[in-house]
N, CA, C and O atoms as a GROMACS GRO file, in nm:
protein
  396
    1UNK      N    1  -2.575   6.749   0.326
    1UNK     CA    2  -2.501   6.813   0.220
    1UNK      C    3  -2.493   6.723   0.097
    1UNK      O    4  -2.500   6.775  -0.015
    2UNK      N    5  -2.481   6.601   0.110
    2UNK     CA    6  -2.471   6.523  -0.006
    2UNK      C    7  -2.636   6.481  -0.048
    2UNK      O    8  -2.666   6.408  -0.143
    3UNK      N    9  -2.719   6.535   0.032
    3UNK     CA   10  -2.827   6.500  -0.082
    3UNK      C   11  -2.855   6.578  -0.143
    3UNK      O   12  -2.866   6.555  -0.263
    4UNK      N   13  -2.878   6.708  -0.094
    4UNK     CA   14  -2.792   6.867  -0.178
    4UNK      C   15  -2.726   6.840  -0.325
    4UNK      O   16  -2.770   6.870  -0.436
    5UNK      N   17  -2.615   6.777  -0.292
    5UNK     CA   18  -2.520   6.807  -0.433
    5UNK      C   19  -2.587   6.706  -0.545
    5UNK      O   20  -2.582   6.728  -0.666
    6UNK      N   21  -2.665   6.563  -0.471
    6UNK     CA   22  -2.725   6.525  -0.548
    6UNK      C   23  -2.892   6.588  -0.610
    6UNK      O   24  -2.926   6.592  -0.728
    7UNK      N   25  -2.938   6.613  -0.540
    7UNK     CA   26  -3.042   6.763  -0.586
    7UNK      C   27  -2.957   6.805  -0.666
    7UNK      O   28  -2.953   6.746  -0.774
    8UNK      N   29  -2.866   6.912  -0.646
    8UNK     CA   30  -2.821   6.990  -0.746
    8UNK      C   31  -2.786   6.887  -0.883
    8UNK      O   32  -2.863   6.919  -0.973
    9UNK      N   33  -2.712   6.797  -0.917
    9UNK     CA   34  -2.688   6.714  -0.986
    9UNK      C   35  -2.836   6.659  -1.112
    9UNK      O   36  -2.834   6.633  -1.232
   10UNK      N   37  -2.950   6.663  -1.008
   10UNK     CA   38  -3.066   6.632  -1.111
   10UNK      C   39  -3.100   6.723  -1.156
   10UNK      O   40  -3.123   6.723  -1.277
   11UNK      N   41  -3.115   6.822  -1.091
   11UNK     CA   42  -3.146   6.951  -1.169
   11UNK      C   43  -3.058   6.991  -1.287
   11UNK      O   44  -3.126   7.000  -1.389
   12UNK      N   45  -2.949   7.014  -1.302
   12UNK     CA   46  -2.902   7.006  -1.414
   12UNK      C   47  -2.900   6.907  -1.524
   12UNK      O   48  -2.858   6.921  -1.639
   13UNK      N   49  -2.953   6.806  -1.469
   13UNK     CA   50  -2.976   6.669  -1.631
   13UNK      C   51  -3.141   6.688  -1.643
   13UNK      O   52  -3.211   6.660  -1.741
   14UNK      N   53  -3.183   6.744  -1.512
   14UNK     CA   54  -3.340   6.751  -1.575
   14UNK      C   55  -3.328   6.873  -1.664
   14UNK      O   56  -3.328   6.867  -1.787
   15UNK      N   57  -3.321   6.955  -1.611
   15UNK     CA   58  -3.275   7.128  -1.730
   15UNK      C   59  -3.213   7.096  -1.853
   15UNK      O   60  -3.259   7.154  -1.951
   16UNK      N   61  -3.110   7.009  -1.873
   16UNK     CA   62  -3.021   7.000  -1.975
   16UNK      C   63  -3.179   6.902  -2.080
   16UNK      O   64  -3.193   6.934  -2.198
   17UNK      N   65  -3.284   6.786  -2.014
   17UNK     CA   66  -3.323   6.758  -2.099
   17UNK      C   67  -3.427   6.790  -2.143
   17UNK      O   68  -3.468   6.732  -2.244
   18UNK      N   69  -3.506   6.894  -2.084
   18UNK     CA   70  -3.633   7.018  -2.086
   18UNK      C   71  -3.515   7.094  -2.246
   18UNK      O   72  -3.549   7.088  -2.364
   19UNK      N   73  -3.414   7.143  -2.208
   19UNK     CA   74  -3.361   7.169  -2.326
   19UNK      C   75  -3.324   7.148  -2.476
   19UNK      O   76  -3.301   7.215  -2.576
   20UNK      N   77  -3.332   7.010  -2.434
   20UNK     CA   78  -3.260   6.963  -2.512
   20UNK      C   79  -3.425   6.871  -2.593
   20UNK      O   80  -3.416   6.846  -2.713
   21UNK      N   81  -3.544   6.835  -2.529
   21UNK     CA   82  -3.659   6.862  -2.579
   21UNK      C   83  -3.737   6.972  -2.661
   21UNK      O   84  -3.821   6.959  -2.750
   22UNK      N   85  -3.680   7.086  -2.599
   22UNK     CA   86  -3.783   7.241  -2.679
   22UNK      C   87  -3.676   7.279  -2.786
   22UNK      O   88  -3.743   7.338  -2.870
   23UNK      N   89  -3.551   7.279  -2.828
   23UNK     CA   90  -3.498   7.228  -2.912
   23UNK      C   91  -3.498   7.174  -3.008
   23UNK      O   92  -3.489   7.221  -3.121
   24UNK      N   93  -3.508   7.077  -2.978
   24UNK     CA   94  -3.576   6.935  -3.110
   24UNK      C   95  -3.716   6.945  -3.160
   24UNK      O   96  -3.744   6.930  -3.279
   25UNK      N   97  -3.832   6.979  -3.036
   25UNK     CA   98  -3.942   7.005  -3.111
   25UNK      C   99  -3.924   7.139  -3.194
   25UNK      O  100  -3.976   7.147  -3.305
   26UNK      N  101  -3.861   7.228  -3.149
   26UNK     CA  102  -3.846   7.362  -3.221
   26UNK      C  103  -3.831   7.328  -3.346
   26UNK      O  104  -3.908   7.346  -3.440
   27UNK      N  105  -3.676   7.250  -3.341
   27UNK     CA  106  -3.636   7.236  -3.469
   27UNK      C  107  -3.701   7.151  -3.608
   27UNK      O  108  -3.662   7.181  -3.721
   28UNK      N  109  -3.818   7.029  -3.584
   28UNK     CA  110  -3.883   6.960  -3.596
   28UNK      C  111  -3.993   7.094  -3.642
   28UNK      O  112  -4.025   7.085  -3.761
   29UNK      N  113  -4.042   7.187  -3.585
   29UNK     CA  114  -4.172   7.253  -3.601
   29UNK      C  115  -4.120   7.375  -3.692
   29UNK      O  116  -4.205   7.451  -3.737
   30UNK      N  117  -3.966   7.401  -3.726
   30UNK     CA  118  -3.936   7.487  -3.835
   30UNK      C  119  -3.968   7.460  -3.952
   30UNK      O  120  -3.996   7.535  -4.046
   31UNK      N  121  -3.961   7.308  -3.944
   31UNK     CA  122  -3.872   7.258  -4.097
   31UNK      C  123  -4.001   7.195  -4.144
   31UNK      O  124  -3.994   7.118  -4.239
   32UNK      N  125  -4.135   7.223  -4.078
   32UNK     CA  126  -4.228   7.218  -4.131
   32UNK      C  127  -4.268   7.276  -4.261
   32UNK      O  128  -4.344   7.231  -4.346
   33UNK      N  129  -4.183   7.411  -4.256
   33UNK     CA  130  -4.246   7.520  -4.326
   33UNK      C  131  -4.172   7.469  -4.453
   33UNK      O  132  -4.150   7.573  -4.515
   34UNK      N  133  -4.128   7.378  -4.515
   34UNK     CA  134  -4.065   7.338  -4.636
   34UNK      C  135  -4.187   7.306  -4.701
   34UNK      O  136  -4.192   7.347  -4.817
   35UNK      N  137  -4.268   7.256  -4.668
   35UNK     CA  138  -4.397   7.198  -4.769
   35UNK      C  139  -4.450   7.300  -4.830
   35UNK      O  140  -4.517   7.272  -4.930
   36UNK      N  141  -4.438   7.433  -4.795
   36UNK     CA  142  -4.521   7.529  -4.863
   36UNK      C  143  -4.464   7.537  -4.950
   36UNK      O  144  -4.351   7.487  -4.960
   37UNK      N  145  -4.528   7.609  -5.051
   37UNK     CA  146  -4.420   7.668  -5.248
   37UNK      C  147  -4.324   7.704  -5.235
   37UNK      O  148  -4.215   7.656  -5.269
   38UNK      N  149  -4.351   7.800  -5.180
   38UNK     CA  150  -4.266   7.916  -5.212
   38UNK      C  151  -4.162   7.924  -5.087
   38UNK      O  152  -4.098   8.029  -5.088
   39UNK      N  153  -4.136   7.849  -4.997
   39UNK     CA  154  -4.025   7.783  -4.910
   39UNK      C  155  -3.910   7.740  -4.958
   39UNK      O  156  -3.891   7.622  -4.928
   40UNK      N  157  -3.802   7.802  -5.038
   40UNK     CA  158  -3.650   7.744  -5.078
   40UNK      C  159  -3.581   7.646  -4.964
   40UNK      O  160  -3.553   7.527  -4.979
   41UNK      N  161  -3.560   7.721  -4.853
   41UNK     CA  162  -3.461   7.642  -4.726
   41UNK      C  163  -3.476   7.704  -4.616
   41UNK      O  164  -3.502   7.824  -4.627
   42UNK      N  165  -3.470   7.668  -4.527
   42UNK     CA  166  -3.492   7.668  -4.382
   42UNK      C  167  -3.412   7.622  -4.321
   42UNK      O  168  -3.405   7.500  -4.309
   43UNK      N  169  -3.309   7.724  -4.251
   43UNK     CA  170  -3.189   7.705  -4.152
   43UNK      C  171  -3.175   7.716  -3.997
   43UNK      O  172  -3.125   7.815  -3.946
   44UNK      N  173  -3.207   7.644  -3.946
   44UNK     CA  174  -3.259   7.629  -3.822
   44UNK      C  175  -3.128   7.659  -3.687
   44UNK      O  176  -3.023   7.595  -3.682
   45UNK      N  177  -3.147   7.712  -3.640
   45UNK     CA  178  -3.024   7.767  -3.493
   45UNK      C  179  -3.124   7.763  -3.379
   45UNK      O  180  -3.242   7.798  -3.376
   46UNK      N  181  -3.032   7.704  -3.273
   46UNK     CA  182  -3.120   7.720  -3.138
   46UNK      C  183  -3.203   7.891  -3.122
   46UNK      O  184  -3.316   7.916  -3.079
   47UNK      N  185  -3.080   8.002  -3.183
   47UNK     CA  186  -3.110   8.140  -3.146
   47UNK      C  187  -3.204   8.175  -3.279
   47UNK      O  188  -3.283   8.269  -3.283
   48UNK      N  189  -3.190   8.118  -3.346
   48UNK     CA  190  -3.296   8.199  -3.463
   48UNK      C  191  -3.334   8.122  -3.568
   48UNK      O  192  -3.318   8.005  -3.534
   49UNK      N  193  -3.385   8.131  -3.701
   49UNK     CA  194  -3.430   8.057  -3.798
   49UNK      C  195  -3.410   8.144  -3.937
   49UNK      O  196  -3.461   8.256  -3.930
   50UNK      N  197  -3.362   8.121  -4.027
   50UNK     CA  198  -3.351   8.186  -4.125
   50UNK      C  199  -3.440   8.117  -4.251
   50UNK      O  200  -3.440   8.000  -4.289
   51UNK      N  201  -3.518   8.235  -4.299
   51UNK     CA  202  -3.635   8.100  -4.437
   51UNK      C  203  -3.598   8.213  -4.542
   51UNK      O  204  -3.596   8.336  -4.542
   52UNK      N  205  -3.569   8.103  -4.639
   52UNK     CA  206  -3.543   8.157  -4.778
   52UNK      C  207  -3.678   8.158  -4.882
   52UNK      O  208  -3.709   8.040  -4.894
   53UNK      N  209  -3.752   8.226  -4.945
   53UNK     CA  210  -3.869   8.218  -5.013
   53UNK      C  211  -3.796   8.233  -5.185
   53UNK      O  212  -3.745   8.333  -5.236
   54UNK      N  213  -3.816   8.080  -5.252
   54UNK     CA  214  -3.826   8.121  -5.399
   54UNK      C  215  -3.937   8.173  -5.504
   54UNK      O  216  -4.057   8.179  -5.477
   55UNK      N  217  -3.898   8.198  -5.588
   55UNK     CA  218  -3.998   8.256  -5.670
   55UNK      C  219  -4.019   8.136  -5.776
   55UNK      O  220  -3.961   8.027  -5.776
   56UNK      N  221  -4.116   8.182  -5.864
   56UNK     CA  222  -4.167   8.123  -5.959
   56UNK      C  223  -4.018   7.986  -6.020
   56UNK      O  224  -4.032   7.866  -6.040
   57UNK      N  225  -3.897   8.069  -6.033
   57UNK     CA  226  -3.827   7.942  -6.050
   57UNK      C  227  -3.741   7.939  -5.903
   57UNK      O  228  -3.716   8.028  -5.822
   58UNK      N  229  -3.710   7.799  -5.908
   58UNK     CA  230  -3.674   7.744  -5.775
   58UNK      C  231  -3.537   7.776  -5.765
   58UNK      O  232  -3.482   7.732  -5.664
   59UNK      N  233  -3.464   7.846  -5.849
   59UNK     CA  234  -3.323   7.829  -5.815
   59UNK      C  235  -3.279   7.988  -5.782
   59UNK      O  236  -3.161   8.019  -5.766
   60UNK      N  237  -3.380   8.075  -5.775
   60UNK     CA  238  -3.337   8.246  -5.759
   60UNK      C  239  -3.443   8.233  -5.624
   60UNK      O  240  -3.562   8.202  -5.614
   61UNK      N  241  -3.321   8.280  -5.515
   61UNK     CA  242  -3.439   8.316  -5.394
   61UNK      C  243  -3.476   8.475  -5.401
   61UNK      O  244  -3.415   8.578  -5.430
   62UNK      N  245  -3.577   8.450  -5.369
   62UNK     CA  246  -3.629   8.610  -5.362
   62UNK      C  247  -3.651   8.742  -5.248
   62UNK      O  248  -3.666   8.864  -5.254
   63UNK      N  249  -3.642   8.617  -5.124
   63UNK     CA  250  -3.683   8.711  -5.011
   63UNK      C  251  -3.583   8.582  -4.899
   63UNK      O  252  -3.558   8.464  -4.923
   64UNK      N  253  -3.556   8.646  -4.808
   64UNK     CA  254  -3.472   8.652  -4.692
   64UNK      C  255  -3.607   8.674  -4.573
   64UNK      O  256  -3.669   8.779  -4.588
   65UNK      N  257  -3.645   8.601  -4.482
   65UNK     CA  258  -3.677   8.653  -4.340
   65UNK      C  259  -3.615   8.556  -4.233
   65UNK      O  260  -3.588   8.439  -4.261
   66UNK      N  261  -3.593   8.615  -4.097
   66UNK     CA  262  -3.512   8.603  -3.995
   66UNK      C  263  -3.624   8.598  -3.868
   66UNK      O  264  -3.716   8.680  -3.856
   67UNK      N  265  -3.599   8.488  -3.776
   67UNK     CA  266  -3.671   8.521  -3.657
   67UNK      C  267  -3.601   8.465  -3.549
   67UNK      O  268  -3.560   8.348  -3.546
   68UNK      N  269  -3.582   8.577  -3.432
   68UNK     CA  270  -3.531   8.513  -3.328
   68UNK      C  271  -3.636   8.424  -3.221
   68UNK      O  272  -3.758   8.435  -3.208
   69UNK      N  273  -3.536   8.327  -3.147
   69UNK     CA  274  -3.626   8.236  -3.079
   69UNK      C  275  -3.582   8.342  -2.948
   69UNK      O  276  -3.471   8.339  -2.896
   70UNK      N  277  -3.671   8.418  -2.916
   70UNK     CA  278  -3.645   8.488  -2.759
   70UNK      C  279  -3.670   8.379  -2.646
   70UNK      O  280  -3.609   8.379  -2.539
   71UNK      N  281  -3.790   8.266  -2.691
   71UNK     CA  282  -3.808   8.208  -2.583
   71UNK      C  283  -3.684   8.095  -2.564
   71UNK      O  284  -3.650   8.055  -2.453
   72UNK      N  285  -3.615   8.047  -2.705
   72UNK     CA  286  -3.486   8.032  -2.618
   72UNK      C  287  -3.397   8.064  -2.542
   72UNK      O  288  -3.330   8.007  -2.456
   73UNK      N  289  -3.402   8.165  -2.585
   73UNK     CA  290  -3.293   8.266  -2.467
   73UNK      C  291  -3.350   8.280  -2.328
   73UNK      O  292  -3.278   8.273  -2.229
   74UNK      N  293  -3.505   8.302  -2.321
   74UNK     CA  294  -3.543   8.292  -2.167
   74UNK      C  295  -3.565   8.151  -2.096
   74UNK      O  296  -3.597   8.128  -1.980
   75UNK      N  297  -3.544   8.086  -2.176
   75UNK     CA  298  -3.563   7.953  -2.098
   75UNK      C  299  -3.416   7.952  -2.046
   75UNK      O  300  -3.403   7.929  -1.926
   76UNK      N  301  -3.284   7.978  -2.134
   76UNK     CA  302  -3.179   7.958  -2.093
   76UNK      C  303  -3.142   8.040  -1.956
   76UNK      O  304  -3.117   7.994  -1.845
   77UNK      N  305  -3.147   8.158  -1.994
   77UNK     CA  306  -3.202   8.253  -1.836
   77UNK      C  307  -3.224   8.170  -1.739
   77UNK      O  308  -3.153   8.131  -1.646
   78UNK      N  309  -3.333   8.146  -1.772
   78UNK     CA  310  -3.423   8.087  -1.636
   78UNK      C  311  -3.343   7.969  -1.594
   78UNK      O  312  -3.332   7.956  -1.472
   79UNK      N  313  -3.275   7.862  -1.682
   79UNK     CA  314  -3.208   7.727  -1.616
   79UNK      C  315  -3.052   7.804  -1.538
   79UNK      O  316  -3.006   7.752  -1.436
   80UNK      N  317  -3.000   7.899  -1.584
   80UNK     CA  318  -2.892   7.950  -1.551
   80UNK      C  319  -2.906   8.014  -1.400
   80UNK      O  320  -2.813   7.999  -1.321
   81UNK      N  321  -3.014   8.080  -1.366
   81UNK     CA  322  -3.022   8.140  -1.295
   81UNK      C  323  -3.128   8.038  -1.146
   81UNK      O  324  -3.136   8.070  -1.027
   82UNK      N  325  -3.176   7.947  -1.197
   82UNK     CA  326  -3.240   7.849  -1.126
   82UNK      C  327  -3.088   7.729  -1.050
   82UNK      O  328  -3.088   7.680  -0.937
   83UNK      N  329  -2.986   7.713  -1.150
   83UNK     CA  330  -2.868   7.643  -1.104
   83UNK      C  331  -2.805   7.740  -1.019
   83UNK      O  332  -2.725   7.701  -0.934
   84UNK      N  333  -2.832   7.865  -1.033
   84UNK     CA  334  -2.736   7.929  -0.938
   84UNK      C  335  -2.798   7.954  -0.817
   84UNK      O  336  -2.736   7.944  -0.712
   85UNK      N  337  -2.911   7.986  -0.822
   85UNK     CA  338  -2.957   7.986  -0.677
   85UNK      C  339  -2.961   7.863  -0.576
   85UNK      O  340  -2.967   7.870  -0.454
   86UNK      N  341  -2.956   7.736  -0.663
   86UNK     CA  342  -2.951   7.632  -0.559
   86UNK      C  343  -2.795   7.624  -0.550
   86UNK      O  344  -2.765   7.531  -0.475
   87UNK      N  345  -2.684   7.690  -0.599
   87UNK     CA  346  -2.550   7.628  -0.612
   87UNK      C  347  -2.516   7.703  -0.442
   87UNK      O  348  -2.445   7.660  -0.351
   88UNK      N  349  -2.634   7.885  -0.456
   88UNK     CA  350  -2.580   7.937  -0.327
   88UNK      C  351  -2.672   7.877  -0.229
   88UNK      O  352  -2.687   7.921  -0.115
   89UNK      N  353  -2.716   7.802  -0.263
   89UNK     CA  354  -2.820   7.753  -0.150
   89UNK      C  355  -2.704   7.616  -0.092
   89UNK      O  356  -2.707   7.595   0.029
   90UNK      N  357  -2.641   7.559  -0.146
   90UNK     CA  358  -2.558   7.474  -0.148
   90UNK      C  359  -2.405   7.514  -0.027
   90UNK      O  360  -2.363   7.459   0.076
   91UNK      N  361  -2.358   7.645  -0.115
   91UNK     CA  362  -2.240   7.740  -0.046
   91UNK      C  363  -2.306   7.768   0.105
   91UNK      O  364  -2.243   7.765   0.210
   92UNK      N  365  -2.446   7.796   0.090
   92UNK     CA  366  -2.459   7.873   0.227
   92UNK      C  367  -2.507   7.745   0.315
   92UNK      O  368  -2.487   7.749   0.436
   93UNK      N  369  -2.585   7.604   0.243
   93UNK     CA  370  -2.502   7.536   0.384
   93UNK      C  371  -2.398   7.461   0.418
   93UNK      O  372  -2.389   7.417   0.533
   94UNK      N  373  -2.317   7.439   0.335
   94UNK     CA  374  -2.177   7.429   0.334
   94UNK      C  375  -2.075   7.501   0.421
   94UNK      O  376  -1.980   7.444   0.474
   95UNK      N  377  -2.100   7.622   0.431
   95UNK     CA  378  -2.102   7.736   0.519
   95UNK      C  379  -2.160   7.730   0.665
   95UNK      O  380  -2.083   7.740   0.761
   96UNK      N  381  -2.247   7.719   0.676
   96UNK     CA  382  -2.342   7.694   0.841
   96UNK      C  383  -2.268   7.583   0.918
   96UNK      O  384  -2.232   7.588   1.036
   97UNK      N  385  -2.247   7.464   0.813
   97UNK     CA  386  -2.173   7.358   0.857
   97UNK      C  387  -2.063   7.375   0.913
   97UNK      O  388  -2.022   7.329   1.020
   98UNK      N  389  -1.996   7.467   0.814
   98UNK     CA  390  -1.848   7.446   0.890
   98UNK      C  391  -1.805   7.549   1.001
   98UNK      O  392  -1.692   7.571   1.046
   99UNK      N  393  -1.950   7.618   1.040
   99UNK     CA  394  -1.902   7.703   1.158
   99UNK      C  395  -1.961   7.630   1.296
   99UNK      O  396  -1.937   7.678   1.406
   0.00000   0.00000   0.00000
C-alpha cells in the first residue's frame, strides 16, 4: 500500500510537470507571433490566446481573433482522469486489505 501512495504521489508531480512544460512552450510559441507587422499584442491564457492585428498606424487595432487551446483542456482531462483511476485503484486495495 505504501508503494501505491508513493506511485500515486509521482504521478501527480510527473503530470503537474508534463503541464506545466506544454504550457510554457505554448506560451513561448504564442508570443512568437509579435514579430510579424501587423501583430499589436498577444494575450496568452492556458485556455486560449487572444491577437490583436494593427493597421497601418500602430495605435488603432483593427481586428480581434481568438483561439482556444482544446488540447489544453484534453490534456487536463486526461491527467484528471488518469489520477483518478489510480486513486480507485488505491481505495480498492486498501479495501481487499482490510477484509
Amino acid at each position: 500500500m505504501r508503494d501505491l501512495n508513493k506511485l500515486f504521489l509521482r504521478l501527480c508531480i510527473v503530470n503537474l510537470v508534463l503541464l506545466l512544460a506544454y504550457s510554457i512552450s505554448n506560451y513561448f510559441e504564442w508570443g512568437k507571433l509579435l514579430v510579424f507587422p501587423l501583430v499589436a499584442v498577444v494575450n496568452w491564457t492556458p485556455l486560449g490566446t487572444q491577437i490583436w492585428f494593427g493597421g497601418t498606424v500602430p495605435i488603432i487595432i483593427d481586428g480581434h481573433f481568438w483561439v482556444i487551446h482544446w488540447s489544453f483542456v484534453v490534456m487536463l482531462v486526461t491527467i484528471i482522469v488518469n489520477l483518478a483511476v489510480v486513486w480507485k485503484i488505491l481505495d480498492m486495495n486498501s479495501l481487499k486489505k482490510a477484509l
